[in-house]
C-alpha positions in Angstrom: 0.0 0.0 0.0 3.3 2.7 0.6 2.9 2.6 -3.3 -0.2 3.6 -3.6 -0.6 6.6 -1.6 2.8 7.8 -2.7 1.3 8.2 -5.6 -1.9 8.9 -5.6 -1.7 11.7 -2.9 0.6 13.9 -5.2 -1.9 13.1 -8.5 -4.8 14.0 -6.1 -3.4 17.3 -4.9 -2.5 18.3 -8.6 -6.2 17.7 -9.6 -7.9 19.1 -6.7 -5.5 22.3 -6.8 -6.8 22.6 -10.7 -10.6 21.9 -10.1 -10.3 24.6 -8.0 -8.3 27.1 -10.7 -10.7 26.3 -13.0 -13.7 26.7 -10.9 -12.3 29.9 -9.3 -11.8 31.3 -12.9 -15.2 30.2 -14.4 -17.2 30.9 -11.7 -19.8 34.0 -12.4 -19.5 35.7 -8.7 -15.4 34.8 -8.2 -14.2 35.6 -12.0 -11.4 37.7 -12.6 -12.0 40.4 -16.0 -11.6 39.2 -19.1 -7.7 41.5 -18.9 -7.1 39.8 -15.5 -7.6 36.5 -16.5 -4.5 33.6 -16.9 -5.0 33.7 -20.8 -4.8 37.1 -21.2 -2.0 37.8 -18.7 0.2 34.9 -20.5 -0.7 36.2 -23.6 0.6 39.5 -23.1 4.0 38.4 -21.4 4.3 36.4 -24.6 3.9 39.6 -26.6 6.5 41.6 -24.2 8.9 38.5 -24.6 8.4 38.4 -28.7 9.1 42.2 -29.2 12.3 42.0 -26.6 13.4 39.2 -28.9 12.8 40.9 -31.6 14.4 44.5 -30.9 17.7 42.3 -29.7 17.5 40.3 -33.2 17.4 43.7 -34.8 20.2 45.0 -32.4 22.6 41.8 -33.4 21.8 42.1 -37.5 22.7 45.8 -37.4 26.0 44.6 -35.6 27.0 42.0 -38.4 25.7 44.7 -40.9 28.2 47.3 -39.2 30.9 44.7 -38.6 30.8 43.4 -42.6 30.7 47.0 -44.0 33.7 48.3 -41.6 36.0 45.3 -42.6 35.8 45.9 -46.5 
């Protein structure tokens, strides 16, 4: 029996701990707004980490572009 409840505690604590995300987010008197809620809020970190990947992309090609024309 060690077995079992080694297991099945951990597996039971992840599911009650997201039944209780999920309810706490659907839920019409407990629901965050629409901009507050998890899909939003990763959705915009993913933006801030696209356009900071973005500007350092565009800081690195004008450094080979700078480095190429310097050396001919």
């Amino acid at each position: 029996m060690p077995l079992l409840s080694r297991t099945l505690d951990p597996l039971l604590g992840v599911f009650t701990g997201v039944l209780a995300f999920q309810l706490r987010q659907n839920h019409p008197r407990t629901a965050p707004p629409d901009d507050e809620r998890l899909t939003s809020l990763i959705g915009w970190k993913l933006d801030m980490w696209k356009e900071a990947r973005r500007q350092r992309e565009a800081e690195a090609e004008k450094e080979v572009w700078a480095s190429l024309s310097n050396s001919k």
